[in-house]
mmCIF file as gemmi writes it, N, C-alpha and C atoms, coordinates in Angstrom:
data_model
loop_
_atom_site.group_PDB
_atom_site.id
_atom_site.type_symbol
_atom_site.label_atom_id
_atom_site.label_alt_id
_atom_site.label_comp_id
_atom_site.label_asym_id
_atom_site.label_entity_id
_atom_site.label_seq_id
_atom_site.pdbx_PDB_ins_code
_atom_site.Cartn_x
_atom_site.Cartn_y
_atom_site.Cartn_z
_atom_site.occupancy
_atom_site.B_iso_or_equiv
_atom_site.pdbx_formal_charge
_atom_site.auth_seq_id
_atom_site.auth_asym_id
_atom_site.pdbx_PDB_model_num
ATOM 1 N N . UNK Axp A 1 ? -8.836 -31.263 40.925 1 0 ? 1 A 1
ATOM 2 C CA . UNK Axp A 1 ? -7.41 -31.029 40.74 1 0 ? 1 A 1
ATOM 3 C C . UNK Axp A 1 ? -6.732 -31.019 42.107 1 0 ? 1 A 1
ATOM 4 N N . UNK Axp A 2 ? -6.02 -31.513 42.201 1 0 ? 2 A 1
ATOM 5 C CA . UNK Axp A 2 ? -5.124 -31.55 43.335 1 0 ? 2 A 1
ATOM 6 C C . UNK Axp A 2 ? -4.525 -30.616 43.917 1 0 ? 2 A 1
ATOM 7 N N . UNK Axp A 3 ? -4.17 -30.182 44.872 1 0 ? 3 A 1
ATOM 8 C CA . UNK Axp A 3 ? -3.091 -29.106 45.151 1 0 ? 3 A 1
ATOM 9 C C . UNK Axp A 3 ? -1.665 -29.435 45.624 1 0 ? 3 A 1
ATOM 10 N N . UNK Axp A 4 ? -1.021 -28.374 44.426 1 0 ? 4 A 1
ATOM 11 C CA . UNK Axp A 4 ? 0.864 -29.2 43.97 1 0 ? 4 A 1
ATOM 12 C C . UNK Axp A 4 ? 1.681 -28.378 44.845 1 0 ? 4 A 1
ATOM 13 N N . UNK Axp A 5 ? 1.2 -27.369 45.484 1 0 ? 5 A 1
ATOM 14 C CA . UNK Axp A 5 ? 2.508 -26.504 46.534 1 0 ? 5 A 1
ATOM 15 C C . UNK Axp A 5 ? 1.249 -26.3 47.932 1 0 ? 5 A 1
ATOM 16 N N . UNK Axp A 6 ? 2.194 -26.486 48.874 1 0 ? 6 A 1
ATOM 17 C CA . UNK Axp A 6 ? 1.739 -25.794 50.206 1 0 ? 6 A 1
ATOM 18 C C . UNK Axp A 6 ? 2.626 -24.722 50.785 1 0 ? 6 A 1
ATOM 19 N N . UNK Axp A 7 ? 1.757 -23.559 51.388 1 0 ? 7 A 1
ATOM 20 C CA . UNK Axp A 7 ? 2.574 -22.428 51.768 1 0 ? 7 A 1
ATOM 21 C C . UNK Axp A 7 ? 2.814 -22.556 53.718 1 0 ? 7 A 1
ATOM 22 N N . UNK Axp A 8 ? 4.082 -22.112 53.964 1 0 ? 8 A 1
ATOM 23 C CA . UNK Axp A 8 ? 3.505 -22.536 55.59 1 0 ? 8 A 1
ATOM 24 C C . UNK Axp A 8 ? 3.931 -20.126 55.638 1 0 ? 8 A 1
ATOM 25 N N . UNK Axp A 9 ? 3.298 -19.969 56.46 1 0 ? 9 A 1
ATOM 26 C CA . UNK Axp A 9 ? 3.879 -18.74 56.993 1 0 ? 9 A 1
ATOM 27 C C . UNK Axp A 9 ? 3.866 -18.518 58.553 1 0 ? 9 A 1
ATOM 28 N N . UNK Axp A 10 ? 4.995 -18.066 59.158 1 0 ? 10 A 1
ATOM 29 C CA . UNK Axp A 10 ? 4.903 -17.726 60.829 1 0 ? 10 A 1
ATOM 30 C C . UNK Axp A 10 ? 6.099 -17.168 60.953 1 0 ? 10 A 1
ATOM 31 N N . UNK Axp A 11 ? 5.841 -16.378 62.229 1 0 ? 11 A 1
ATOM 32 C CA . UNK Axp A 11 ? 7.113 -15.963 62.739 1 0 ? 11 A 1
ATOM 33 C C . UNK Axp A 11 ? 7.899 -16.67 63.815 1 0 ? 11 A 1
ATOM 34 N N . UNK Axp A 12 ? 9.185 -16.131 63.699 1 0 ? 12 A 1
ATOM 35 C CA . UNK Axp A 12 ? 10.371 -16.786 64.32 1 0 ? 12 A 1
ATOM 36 C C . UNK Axp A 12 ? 11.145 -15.669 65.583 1 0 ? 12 A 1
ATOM 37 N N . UNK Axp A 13 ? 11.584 -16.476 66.416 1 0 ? 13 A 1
ATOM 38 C CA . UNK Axp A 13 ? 12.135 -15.308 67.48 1 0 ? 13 A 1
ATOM 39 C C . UNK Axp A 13 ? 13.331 -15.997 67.711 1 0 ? 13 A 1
ATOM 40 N N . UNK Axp A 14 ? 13.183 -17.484 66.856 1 0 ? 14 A 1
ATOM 41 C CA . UNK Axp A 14 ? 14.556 -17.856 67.197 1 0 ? 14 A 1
ATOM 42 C C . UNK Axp A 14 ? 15.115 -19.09 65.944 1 0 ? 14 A 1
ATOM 43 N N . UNK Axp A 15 ? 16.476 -19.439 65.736 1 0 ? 15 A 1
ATOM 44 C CA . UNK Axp A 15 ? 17.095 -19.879 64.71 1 0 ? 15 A 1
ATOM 45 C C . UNK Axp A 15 ? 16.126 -21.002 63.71 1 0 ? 15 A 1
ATOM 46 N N . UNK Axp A 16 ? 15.878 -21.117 62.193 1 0 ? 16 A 1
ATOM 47 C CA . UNK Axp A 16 ? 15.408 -22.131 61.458 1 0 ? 16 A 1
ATOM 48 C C . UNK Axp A 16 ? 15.742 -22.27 60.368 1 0 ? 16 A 1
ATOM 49 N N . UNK Axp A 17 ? 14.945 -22.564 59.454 1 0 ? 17 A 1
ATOM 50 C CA . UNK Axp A 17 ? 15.654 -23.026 58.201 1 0 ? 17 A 1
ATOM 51 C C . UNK Axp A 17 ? 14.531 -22.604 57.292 1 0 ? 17 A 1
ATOM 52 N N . UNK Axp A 18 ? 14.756 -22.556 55.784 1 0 ? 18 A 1
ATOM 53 C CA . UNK Axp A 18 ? 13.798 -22.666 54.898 1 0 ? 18 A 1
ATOM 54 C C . UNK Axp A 18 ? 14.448 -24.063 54.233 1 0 ? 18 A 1
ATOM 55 N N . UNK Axp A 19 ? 13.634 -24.898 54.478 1 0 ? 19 A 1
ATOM 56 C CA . UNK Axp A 19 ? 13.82 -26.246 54.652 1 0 ? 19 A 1
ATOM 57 C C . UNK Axp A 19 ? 14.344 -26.678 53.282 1 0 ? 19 A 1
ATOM 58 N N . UNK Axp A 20 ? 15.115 -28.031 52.664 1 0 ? 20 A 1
ATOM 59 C CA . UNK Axp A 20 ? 15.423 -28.275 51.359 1 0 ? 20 A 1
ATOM 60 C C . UNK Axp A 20 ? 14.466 -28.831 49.954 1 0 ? 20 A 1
ATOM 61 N N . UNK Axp A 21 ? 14.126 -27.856 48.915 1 0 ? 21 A 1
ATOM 62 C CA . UNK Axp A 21 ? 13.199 -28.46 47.998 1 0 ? 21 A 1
ATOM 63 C C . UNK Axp A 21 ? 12.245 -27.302 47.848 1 0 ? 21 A 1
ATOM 64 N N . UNK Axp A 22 ? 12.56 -26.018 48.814 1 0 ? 22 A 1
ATOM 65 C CA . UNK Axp A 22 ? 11.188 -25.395 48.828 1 0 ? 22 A 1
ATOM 66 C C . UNK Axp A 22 ? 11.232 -24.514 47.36 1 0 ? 22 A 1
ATOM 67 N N . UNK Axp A 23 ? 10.019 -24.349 47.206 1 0 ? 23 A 1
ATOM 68 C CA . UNK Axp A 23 ? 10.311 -23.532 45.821 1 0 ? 23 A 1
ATOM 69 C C . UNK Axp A 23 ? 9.851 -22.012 45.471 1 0 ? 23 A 1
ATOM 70 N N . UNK Axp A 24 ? 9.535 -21.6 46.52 1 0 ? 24 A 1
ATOM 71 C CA . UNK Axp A 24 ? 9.864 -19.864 46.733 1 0 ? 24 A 1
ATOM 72 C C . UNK Axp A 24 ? 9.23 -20.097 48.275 1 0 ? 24 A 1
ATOM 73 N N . UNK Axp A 25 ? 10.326 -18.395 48.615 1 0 ? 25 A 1
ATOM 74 C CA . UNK Axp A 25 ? 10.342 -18.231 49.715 1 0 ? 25 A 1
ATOM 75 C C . UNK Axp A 25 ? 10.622 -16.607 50.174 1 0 ? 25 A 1
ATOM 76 N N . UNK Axp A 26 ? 10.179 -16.012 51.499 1 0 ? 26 A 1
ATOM 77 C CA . UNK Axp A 26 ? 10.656 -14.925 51.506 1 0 ? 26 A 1
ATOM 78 C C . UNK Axp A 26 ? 10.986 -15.007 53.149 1 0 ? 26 A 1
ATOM 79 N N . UNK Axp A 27 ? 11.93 -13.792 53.348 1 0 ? 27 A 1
ATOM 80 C CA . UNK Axp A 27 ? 12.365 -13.779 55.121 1 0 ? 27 A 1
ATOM 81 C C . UNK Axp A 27 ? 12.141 -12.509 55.265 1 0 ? 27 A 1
ATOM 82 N N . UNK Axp A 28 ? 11.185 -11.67 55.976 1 0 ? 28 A 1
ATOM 83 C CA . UNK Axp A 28 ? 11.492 -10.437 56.664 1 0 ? 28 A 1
ATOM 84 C C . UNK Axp A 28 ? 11.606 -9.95 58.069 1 0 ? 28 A 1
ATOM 85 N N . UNK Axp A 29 ? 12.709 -9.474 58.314 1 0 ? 29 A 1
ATOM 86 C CA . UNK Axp A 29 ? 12.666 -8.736 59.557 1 0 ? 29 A 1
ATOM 87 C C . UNK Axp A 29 ? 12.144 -7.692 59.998 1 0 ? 29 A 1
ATOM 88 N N . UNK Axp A 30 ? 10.88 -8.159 60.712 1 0 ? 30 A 1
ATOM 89 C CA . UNK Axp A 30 ? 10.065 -7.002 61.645 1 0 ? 30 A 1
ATOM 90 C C . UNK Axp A 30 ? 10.323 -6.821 62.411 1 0 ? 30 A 1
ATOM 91 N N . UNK Axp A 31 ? 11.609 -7.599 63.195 1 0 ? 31 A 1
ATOM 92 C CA . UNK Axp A 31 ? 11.65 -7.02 64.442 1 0 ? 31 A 1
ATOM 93 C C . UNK Axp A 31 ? 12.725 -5.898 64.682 1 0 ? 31 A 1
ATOM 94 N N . UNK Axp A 32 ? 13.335 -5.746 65.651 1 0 ? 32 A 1
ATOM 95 C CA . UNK Axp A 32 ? 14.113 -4.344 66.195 1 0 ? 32 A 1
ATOM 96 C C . UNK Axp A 32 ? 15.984 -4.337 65.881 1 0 ? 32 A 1
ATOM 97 N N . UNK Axp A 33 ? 16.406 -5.585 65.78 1 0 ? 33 A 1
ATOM 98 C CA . UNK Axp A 33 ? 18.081 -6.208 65.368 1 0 ? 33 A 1
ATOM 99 C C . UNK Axp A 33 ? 18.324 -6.914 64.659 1 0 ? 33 A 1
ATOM 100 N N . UNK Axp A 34 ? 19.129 -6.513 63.661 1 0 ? 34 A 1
ATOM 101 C CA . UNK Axp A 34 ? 20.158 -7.14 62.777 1 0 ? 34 A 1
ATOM 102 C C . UNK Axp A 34 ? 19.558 -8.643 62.875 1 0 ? 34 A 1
ATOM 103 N N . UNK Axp A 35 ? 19.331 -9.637 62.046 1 0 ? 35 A 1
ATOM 104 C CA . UNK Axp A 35 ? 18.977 -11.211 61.738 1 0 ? 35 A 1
ATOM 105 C C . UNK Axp A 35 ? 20.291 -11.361 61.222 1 0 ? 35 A 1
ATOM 106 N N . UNK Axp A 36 ? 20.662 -12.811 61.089 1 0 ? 36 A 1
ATOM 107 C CA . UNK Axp A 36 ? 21.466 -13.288 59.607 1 0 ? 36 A 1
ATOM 108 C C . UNK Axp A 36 ? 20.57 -14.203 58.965 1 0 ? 36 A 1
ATOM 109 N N . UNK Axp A 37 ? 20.815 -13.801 57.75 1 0 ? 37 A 1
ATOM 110 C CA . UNK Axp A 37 ? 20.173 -15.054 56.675 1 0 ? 37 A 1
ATOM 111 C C . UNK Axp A 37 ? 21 -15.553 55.468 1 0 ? 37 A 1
ATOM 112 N N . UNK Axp A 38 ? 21.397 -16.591 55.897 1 0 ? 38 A 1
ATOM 113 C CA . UNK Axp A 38 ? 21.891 -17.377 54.469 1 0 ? 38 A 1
ATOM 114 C C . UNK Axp A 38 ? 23.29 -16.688 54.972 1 0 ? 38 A 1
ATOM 115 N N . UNK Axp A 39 ? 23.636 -16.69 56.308 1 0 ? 39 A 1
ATOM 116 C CA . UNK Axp A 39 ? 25.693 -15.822 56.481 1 0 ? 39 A 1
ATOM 117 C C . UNK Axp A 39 ? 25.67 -14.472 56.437 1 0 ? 39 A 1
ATOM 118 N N . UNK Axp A 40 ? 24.537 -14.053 55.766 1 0 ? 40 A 1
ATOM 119 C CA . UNK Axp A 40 ? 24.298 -12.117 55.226 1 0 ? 40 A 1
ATOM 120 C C . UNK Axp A 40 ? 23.343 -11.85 56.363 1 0 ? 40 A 1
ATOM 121 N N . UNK Axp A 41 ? 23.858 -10.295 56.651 1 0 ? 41 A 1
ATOM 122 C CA . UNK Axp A 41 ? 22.926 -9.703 57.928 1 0 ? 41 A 1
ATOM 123 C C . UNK Axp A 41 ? 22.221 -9.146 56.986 1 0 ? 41 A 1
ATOM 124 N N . UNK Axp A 42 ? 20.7 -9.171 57.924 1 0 ? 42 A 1
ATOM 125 C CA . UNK Axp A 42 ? 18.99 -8.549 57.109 1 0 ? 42 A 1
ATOM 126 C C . UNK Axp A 42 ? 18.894 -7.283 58.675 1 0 ? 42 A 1
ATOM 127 N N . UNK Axp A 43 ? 19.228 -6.386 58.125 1 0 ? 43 A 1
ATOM 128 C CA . UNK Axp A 43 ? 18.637 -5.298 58.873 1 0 ? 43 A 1
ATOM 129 C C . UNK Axp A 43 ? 17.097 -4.848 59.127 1 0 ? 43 A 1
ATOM 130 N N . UNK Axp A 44 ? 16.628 -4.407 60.511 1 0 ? 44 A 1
ATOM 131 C CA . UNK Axp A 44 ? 15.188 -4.059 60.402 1 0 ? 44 A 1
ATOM 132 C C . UNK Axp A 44 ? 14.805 -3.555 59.298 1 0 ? 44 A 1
ATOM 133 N N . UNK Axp A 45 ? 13.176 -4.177 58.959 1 0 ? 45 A 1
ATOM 134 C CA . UNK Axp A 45 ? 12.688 -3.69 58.218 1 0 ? 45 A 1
ATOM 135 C C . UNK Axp A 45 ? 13.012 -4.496 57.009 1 0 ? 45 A 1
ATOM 136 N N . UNK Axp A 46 ? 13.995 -4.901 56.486 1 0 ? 46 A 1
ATOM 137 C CA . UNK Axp A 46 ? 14.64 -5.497 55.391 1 0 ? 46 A 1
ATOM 138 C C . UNK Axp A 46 ? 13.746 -7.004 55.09 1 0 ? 46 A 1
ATOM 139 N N . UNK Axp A 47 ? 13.588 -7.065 53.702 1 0 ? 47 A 1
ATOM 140 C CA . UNK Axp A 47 ? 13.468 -8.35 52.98 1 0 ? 47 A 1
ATOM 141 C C . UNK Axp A 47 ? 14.201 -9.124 52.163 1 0 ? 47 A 1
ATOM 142 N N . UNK Axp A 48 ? 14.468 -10.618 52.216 1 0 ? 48 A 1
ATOM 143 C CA . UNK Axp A 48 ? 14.938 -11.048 51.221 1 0 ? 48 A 1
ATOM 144 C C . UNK Axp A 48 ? 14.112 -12.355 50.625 1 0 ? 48 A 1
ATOM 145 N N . UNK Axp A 49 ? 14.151 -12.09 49.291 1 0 ? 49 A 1
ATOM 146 C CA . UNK Axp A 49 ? 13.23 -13.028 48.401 1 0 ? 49 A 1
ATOM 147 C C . UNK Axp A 49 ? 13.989 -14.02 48.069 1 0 ? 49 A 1
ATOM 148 N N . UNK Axp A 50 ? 12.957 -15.664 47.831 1 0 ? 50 A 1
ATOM 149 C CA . UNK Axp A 50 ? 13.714 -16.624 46.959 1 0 ? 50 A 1
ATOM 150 C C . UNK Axp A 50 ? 12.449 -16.477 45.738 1 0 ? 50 A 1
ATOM 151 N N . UNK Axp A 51 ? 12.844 -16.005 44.176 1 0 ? 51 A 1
ATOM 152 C CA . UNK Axp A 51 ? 11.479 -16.179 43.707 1 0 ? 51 A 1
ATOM 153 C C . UNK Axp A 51 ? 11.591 -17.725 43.292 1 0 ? 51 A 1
ATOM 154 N N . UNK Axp A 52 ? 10.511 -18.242 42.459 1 0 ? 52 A 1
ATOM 155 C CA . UNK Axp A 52 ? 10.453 -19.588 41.97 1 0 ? 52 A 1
ATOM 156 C C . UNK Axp A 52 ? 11.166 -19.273 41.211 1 0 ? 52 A 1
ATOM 157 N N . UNK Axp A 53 ? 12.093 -20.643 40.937 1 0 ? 53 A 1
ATOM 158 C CA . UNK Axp A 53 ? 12.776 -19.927 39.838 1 0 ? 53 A 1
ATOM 159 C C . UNK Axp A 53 ? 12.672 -21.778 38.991 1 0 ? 53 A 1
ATOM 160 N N . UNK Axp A 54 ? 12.262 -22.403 38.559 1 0 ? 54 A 1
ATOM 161 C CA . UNK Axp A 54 ? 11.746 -23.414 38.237 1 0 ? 54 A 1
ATOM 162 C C . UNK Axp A 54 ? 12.046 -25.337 39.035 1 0 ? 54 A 1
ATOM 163 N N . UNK Axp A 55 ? 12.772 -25.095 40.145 1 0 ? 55 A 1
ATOM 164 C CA . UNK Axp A 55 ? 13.533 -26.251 40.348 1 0 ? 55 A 1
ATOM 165 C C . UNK Axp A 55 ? 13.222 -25.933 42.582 1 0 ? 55 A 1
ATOM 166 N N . UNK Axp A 56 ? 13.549 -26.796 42.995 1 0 ? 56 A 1
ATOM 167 C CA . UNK Axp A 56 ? 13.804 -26.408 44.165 1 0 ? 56 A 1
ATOM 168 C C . UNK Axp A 56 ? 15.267 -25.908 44.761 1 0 ? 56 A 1
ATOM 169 N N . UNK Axp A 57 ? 15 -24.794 46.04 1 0 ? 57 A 1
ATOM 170 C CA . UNK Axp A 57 ? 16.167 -24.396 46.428 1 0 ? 57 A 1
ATOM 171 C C . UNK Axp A 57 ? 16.883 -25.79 47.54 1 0 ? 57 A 1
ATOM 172 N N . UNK Axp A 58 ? 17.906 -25.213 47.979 1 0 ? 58 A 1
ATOM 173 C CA . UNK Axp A 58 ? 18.438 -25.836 48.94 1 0 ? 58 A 1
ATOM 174 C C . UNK Axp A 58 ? 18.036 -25.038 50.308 1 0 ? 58 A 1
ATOM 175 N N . UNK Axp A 59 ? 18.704 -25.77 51.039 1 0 ? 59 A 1
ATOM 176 C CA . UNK Axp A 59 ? 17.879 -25.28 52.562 1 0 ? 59 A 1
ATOM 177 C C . UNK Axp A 59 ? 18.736 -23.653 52.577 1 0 ? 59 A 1
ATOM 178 N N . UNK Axp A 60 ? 17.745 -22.793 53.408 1 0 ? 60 A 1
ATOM 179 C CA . UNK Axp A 60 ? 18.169 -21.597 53.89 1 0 ? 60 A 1
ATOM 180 C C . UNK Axp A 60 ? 18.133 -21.025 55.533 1 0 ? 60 A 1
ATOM 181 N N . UNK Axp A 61 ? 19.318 -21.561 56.035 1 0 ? 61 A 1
ATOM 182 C CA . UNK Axp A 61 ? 19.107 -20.862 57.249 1 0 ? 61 A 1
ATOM 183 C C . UNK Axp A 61 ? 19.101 -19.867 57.621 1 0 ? 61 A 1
ATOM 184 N N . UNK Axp A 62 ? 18.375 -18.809 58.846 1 0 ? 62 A 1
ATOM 185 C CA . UNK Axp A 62 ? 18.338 -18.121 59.347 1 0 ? 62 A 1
ATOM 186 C C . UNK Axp A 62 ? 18.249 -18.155 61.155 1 0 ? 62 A 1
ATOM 187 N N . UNK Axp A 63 ? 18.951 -16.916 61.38 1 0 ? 63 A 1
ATOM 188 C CA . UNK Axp A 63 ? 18.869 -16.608 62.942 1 0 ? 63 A 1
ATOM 189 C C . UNK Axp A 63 ? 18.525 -15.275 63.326 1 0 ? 63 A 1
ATOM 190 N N . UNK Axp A 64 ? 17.36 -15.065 63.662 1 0 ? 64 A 1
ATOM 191 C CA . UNK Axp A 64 ? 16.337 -13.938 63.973 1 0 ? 64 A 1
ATOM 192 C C . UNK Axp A 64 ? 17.795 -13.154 64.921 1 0 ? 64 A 1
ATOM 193 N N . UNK Axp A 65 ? 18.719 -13.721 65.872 1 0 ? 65 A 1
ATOM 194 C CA . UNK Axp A 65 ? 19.485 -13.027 66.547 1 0 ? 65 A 1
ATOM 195 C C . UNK Axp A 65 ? 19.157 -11.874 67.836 1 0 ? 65 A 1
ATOM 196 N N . UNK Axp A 66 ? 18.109 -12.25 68.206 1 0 ? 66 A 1
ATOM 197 C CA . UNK Axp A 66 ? 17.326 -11.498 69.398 1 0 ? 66 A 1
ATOM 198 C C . UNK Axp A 66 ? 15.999 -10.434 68.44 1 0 ? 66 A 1
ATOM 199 N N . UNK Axp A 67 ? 16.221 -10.69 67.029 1 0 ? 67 A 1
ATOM 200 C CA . UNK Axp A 67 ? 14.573 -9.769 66.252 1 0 ? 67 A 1
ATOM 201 C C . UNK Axp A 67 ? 13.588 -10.913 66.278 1 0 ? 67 A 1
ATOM 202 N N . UNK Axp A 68 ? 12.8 -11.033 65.499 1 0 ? 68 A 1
ATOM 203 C CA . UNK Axp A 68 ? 11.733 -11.339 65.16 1 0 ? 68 A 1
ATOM 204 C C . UNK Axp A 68 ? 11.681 -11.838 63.433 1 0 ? 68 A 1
ATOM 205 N N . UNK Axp A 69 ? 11.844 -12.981 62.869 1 0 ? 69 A 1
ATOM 206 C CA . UNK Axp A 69 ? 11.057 -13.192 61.204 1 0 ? 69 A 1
ATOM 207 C C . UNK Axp A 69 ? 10.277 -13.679 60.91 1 0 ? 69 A 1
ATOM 208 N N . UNK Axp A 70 ? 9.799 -12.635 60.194 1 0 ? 70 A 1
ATOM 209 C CA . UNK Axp A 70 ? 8.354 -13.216 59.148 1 0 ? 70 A 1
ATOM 210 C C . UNK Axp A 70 ? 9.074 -13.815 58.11 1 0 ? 70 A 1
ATOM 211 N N . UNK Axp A 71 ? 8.595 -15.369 58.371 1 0 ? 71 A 1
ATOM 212 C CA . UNK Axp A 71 ? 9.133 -15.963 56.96 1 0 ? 71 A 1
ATOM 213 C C . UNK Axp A 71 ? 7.519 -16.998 56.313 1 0 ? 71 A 1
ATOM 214 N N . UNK Axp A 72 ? 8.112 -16.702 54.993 1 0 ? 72 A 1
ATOM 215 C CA . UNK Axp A 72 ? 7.154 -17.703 53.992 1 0 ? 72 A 1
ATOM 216 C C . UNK Axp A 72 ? 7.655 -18.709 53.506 1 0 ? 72 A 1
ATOM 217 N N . UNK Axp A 73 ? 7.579 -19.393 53.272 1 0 ? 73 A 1
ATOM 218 C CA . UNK Axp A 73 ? 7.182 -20.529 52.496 1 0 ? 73 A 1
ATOM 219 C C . UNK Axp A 73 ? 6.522 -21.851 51.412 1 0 ? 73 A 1
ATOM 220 N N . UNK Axp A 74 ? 6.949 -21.499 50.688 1 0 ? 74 A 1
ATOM 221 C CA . UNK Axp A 74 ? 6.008 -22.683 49.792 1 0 ? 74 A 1
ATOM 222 C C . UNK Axp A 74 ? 6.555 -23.998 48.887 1 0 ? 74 A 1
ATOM 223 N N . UNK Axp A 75 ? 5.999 -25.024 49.38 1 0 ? 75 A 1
ATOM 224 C CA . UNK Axp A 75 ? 7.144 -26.087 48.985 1 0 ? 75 A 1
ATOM 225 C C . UNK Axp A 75 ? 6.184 -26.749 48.436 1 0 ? 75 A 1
């Protein structure tokens, strides 16, 4: 059987995207300041989820903003 999704995961210290088509995704800030994601500020500590929701999303940018994100991926 083949394999139909790949996951990428790493962190970020500086601006990216959750690229277009992906089909769940999550962003957390571990590091120490305010991120934006998607225009909305993610405060330390804070997560935000894309679950699957049957279709692909559109792209999601983010800017770590001097923190740190753990982001996932699976497209």
């Amino acid at each position: 059987m083949d394999i139909l999704a790949k996951s990428k995961e790493q962190d970020y210290t500086g601006p990216g995207k959750l690229q277009t088509g992906f089909l769940m995704g999550s962003i957390k800030n571990i590091g120490t300041t305010e991120a934006i994601v998607n225009g909305v500020p993610l405060s330390p500590g804070e997560a935000k989820g894309y679950p699957f929701v049957g279709k692909g999303y559109e792209a999601i940018d983010f800017d770590p903003n001097q923190s740190t994100l753990r982001v996932l991926e699976i497209s």
